[in-house]
C-alpha positions in Angstrom: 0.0 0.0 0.0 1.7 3.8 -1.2 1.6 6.0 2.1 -0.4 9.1 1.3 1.4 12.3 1.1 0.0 15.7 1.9 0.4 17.8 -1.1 -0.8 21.9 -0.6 -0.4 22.4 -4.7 1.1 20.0 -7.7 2.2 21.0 -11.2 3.4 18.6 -13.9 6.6 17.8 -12.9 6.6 18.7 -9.0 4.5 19.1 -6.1 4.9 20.6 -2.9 3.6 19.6 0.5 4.4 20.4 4.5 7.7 19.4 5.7 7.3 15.7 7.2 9.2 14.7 10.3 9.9 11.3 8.3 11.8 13.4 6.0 13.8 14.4 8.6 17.3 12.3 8.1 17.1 13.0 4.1 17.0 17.2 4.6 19.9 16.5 7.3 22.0 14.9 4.9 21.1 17.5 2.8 22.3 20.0 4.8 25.8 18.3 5.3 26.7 18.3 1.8 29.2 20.5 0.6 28.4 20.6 -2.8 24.9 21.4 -2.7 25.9 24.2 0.7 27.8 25.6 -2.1 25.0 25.8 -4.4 22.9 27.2 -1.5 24.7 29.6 -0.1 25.2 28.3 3.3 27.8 26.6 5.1 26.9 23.2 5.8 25.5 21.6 9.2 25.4 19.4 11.4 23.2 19.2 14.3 25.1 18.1 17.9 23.6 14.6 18.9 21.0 15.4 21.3 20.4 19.0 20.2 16.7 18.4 19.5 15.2 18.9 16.1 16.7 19.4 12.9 17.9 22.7 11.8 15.4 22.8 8.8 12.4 22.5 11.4 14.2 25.3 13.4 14.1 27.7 10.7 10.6 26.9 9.2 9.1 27.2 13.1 10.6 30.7 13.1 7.6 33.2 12.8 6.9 34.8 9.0 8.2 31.0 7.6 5.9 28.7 5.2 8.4 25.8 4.1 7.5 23.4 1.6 9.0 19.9 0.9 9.6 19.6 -3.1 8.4 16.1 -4.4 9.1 14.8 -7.9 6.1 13.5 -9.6 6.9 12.1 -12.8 7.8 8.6 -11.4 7.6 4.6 -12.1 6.0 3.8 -8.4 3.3 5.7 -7.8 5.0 7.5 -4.6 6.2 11.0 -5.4 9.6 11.5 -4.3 11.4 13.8 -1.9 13.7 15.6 -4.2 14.4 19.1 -1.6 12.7 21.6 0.0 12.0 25.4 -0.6 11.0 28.1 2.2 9.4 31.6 1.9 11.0 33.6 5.1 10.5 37.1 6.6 6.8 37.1 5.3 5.7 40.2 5.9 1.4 40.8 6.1 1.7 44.5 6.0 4.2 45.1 3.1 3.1 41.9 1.2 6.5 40.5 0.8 9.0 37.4 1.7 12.0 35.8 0.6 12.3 32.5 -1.4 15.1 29.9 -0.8 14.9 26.7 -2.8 17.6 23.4 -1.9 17.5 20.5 -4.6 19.0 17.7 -2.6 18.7 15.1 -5.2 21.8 16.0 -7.7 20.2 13.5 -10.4 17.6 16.7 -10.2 19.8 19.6 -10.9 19.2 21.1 -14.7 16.1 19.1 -14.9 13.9 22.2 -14.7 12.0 20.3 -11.6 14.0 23.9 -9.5 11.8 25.8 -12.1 8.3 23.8 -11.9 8.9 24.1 -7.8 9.4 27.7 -8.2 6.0 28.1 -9.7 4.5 26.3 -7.3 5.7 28.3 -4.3 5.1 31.6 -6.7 1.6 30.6 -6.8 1.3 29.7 -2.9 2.7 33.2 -2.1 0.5 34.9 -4.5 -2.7 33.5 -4.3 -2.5 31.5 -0.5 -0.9 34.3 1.6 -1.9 37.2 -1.1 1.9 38.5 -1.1 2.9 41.0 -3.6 6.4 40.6 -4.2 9.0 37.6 -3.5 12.7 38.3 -3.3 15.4 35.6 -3.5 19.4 36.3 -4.0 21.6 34.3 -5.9 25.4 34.2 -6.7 26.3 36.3 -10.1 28.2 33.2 -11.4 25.4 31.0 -10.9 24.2 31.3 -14.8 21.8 27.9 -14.1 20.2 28.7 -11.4 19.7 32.4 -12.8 18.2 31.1 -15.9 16.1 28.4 -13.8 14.6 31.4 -11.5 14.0 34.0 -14.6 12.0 30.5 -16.2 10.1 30.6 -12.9 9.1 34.5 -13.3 11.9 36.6 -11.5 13.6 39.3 -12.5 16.9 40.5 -12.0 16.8 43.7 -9.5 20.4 44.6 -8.6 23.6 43.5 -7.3 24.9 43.7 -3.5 28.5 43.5 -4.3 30.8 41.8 -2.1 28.1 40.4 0.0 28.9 36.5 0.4 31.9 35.4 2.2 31.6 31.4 2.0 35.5 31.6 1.3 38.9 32.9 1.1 37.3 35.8 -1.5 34.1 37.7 -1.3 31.4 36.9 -4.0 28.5 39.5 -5.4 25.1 38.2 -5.3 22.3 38.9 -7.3 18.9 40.0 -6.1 15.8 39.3 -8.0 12.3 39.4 -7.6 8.8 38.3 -9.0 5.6 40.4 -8.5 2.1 39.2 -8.9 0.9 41.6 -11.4 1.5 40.2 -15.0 2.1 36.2 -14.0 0.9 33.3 -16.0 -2.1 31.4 -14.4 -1.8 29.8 -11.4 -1.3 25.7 -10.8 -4.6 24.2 -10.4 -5.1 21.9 -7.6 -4.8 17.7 -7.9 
């Protein structure tokens, strides 16, 4: 028998659904990979034995946070599966606005445009669940894919904060951009 799976919206490649304390050794091991740390921005982490809940939960708990776990839907079984997780932070009511983060732990995933279909999907929720009016997200300059992926999913490039990631021996500009909700394509219809 497949386990059911909460799912809050689902296009044609991806769904998303709550975060899922099952889940919660594959978005650790997530979060201790370098290469995909690199990719996200972040150093990498690992929870002290004992220390209570994963990191992930810590942050989505954290007041002004919806975060999503990103499922793959085009499959043989007929489970979806966990392929990362995305988080709209610093929702603000007043001002109508957040910040999108997206991790795609699965690397099989990465340039498959499923980083693109979540995207949407969280667009949608921001826009039409919580009634935001702009989403913000930040992104290395360097990172041509994942600029590409996030214009696909309706940003727009805003400006540069130069020198404003130190992950290394040298400091790295990043890229703001944003998406509005005036002048978006239709939203995902629900399963």
């Amino acid at each position: 028998m497949i386990e059911s799976i909460p799912i809050f919206l689902e296009g044609e490649l991806v769904a998303i659904g709550p975060l899922r304390q099952r889940l919660a050794s594959l978005y650790e091991a997530w979060g201790r990979d370098l290469a995909l740390a690199s990719r996200a921005m972040r150093l990498p982490h690992a929870d002290v034995e004992g220390h209570g809940e994963p990191r992930l939960f810590r942050e989505a708990a954290r007041p002004g946070t919806h975060a999503f776990t990103v499922y793959e839907t085009i499959y043989d079984s007929k489970a979806p599966r966990p392929i990362g997780f995305a988080m709209l932070a610093n929702v603000d009511e007043r001002h109508r606005t957040a910040t999108y983060t997206i991790v795609l732990g699965e690397r099989d995933t990465w340039g498959t445009g499923l980083g693109s279909a979540a995207t949407k999907l969280v667009l949608d929720y921001a826009f039409d669940a919580l009634g935001l009016a702009s989403v913000e997200l930040r992104v290395r300059t360097t990172d041509e894919p994942a600029i590409r992926a996030f214009e696909r999913a309706g940003f727009t490039k805003v400006g540069v904060r130069r020198r404003a990631l130190f992950t290394g021996a040298s400091p790295e500009d990043l890229l703001v951009m944003d998406a509005v909700a005036e002048g978006r394509a239709a939203p995902a219809q629900p399963p």
